[in-house]
N, C-alpha and C positions, 0 to 999 in steps of 0.2 A: 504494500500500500504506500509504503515512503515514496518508493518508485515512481509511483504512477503519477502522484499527490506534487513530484517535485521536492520531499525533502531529502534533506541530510541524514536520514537513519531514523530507525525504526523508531526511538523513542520520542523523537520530535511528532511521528504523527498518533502516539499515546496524549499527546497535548491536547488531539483536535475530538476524541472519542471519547475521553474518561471524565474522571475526576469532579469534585464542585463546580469547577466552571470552566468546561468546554472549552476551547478557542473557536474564535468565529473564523471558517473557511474563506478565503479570500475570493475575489470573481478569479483572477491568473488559476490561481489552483486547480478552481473547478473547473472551467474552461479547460487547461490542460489534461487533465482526468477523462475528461468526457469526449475530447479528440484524440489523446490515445483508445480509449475504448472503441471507438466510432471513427476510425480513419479515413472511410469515404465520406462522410460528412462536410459540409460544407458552412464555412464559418457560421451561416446563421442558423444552419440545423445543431449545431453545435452548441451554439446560445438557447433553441430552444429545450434542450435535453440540459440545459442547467437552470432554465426555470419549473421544467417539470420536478425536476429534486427541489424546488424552493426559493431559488437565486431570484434576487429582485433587481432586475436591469433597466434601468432606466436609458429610454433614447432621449436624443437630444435631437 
């Protein structure tokens, strides 16, 4: 999951799952997660596979 997520090792993404309080996942993060899983994807399908998990993106 580090991998996927972009971190430095495994305990850094026990930050984002456990504990009293969570870390809040970043849009980078998720974004990357979801276009590795989804490689034919295309940047806005990719967006929308990270507002189905919750991500609140704002366009401008």
């Amino acid at each position: 999951m580090a991998d996927l997520f972009g971190l430095a090792s495994s305990q850094q993404w026990h930050k984002y799952c456990g504990g009293n309080e969570p870390r809040e996942m970043s849009l980078p993060m998720l974004f990357l997660a979801m276009a590795l899983l989804n490689r034919s994807a295309t940047v806005e399908q990719v967006f929308d596979l990270c507002r189905q998990v919750g991500a609140k993106i704002e366009e401008d």
